[in-house]
N, C-alpha and C positions, 0 to 999 in steps of 0.2 A: 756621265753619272757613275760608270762600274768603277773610272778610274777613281773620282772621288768618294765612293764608297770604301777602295780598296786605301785611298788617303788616310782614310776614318778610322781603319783598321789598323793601320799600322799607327797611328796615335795610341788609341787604346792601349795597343801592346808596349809601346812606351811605358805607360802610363802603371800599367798592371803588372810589368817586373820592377824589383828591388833594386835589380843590378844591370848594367848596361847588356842590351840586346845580340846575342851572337847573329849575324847574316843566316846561317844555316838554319834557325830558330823563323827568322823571319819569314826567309823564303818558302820553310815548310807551313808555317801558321796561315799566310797569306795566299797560299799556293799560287806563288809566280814565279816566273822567271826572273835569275839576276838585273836582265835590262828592265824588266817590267818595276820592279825594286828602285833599282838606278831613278829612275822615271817620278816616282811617288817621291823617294826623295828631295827631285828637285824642284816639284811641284807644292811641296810644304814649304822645304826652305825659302822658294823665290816669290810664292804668289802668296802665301801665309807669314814668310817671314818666320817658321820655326824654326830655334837656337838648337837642331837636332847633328851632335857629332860623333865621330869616330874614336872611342876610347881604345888606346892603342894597351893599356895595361892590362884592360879587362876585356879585349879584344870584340867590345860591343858596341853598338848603339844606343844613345841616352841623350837627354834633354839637358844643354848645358845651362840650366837654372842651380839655384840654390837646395831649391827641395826635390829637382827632379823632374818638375812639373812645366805643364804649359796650358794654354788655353789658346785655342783655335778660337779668330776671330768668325761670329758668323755662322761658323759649320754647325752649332747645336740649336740653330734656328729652324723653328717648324714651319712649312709652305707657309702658314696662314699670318703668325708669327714675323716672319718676312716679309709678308706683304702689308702689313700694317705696318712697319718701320718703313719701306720705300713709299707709303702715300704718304707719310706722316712730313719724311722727306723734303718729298714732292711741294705738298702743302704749304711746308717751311719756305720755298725757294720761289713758287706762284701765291701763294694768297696779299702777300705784302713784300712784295718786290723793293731792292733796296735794304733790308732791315741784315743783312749776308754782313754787312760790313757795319752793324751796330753789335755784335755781341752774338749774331746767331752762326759766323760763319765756324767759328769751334763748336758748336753744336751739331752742326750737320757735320763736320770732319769724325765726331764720335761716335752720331749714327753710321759713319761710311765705313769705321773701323770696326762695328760691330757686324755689320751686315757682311762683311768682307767680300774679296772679290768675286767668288761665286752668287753672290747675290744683285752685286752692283752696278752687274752685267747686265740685269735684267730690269732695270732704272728705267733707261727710254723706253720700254712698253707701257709704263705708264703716262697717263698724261693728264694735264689739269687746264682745259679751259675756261675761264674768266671772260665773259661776256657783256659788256653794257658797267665794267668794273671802273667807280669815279677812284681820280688818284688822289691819292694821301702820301706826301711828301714823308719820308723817313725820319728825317729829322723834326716834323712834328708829330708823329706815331709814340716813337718813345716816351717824351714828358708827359704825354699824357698816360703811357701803359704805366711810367714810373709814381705818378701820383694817383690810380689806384690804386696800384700794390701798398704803395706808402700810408695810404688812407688820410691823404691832404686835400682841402680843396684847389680847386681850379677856377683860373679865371681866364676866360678868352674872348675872342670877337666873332662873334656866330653870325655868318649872311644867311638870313632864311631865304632870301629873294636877292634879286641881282642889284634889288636898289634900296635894300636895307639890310645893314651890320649893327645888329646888337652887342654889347659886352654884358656879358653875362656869368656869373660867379657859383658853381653848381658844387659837389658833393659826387665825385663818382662813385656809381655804383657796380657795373657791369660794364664789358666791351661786349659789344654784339657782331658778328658775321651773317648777315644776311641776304642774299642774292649777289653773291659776289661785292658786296660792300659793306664795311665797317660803322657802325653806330655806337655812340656812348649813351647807355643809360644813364642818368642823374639827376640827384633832387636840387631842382633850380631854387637857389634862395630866394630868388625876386619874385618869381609865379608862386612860392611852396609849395611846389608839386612837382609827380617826377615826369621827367623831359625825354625826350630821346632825340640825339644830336648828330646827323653825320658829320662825320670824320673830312668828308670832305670837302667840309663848308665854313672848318675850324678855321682861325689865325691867329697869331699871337698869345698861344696857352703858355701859361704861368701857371708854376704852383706854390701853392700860401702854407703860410705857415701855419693857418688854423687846420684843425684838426677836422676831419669829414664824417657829416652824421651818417651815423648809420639804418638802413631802412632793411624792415623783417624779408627774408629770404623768401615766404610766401608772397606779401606783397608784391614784391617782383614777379616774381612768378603768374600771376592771378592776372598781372596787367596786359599778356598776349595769352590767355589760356582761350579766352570767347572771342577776340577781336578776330579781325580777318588780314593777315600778313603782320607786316610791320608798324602798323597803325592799332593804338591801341582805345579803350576806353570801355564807358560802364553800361552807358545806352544803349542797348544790343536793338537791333532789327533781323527778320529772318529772310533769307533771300531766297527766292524760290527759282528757278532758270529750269529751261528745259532745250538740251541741243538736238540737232540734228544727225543720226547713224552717220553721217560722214565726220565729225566731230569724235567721234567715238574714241579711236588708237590715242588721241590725247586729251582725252577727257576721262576716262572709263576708270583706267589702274592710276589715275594720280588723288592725289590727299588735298584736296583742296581746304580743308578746314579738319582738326580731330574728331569733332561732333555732324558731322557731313551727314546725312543719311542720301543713299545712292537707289533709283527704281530704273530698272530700265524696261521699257514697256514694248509690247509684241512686234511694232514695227521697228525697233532698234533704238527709236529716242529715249534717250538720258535724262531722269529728272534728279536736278540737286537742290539740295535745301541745307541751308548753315546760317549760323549766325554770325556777322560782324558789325562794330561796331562805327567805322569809316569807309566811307564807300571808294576813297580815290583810287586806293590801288587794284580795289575791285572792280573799277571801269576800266580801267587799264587793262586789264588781262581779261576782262570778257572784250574787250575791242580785239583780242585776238583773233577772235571768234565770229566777227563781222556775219553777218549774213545765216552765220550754223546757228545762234542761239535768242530766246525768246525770254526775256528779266519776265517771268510773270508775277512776281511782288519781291517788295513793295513798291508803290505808286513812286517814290521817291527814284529810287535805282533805278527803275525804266525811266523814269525821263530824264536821269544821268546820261545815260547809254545814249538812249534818243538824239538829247543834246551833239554829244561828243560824236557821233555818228552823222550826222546834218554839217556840221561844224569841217568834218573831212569832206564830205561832198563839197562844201561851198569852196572849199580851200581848192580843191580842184576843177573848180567850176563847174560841178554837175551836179543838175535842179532835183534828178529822178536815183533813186538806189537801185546805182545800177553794178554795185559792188559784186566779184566775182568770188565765194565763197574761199577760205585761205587755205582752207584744209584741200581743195583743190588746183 
């Protein structure tokens, strides 16, 4: 870091005379030694690529640009600054794998030029896990990012189920990233209502040459503000759950809903209460929970749970819950 501090310095001083730099000048500014000088030199030139030479007229050092000038890729980057371009990165290279060779692989070549070598060293400490992530082919990501941006409709072949393919002709509105997987928002023509479609269940997307309606910014908005995850609607129910102190490290500091209210009571259990409007993906993730957690309303969600809970015992043929808590 001192060297590239002392890198930073001799930039500056580039920068801050008129006239090419005398060595004597430098080595006094900088306070180093000739080799230490030598050193910075070639640390610009090789790993920066600074156009920095030896004017033999004006027996100095200068910037063999036009105006004089240079710009360090990278080196004017703040910690924090840096590390939002290397997850941005990151993001770029893990969120949709494959898209490197559609138009993003100069993009991340520009972030790498900005960030420069002192920064890009520091790349593999970051890392981005994708978990439970359904694939979305490259080649159908695009036409569909290109007719929203375009504001065309689309027409595709949506499987909701394994044994049913609809075609279906929507209006994008939105791309969504949620839980490590891709959804399109849109107003389906055939239902006139809006839809939410993964990406990974798409085939055959077409873009039309009609022009795509448009829906209020709020609207979108309004349609995951009350529900509960990805599943949206208007019907709210309140859920009432109460877990178990051992449940606690992943339950306690997570956001399960924005309007959540949290009690945690003298012996350690957790009670939560939020509103959603679909229960499925909320069975899902109290099945986490097996054995730590107690749906006590509504009637409905407990014998969701219930259900889906009986349903795993039979699957493994055991008549009595004799499940061993997960968090343990």
């Amino acid at each position: 870091m001192e060297q590239l501090n002392r890198a930073l310095a001799l930039h500056r001083l580039l920068l801050e005379y008129r006239y090419p730099v005398s060595r004597a000048v430098i080595l006094e500014r900088l306070a180093c030694s000739a080799s230490t000088f030598k050193r910075l030199l070639e640390l610009l030139r090789d790993s920066y690529q600074a156009p920095i030479v030896w004017d033999r007229g004006a027996r100095g050092y200068k910037y063999d640009t036009t105006d004089g000038r240079f710009t360090l890729p990278g080196v004017w980057l703040s910690e924090s600054e840096a590390f939002a371009l290397l997850m941005a990165n990151r993001l770029l290279q893990d969120v949709q794998p494959g898209l490197q060779q559609q138009g993003l692989a100069r993009l991340q070549a520009r972030i790498g030029d900005l960030l420069g070598p002192q920064w890009q060293g520091q790349a593999d400490r970051l890392s981005v896990e994708s978990i439970g992530r359904q694939y979305v082919a490259p080649e159908l990501f695009l036409p569909l990012v290109q007719a929203l941006f375009a504001r065309r409709q689309l027409r595709f072949v949506y499987h909701a189920t394994l044994h049913e393919a609809l075609p279906r002709q929507v209006s994008p509105q939105r791309l969504c990233w949620y839980r490590d997987n891709w959804y399109l928002l849109a107003w389906c023509h055939e239902r006139a209502a809006l839809r939410l479609f993964a990406l990974s269940r798409i085939t055959e997307p077409l873009a039309l040459d009609e022009v795509a309606c448009e829906r209020e910014s709020g609207e979108l908005d309004a349609l995951f503000e009350s529900g509960y995850g990805i599943f949206a609607g208007s019907a709210l129910q309140q859920a009432e759950l109460r877990f178990d102190p051992s449940a606690a490290p992943w339950v306690r500091d997570v956001q399960w809903h924005r309007e959540q209210c949290q009690t945690i009571e003298p012996s350690g259990h957790i009670r939560l209460r939020f509103p959603y409007a679909d229960q499925r993906e909320l069975v899902r993730d109290l099945l986490r929970f097996s054995g730590e957690v107690e749906v006590q309303a509504p009637p409905s969600l407990r014998h969701a749970v219930i259900s889906a809970m009986r349903a795993g015992l039979k699957k493994h043929g055991v008549e009595e819950a004799v499940v061993q808590p997960v968090s343990q």
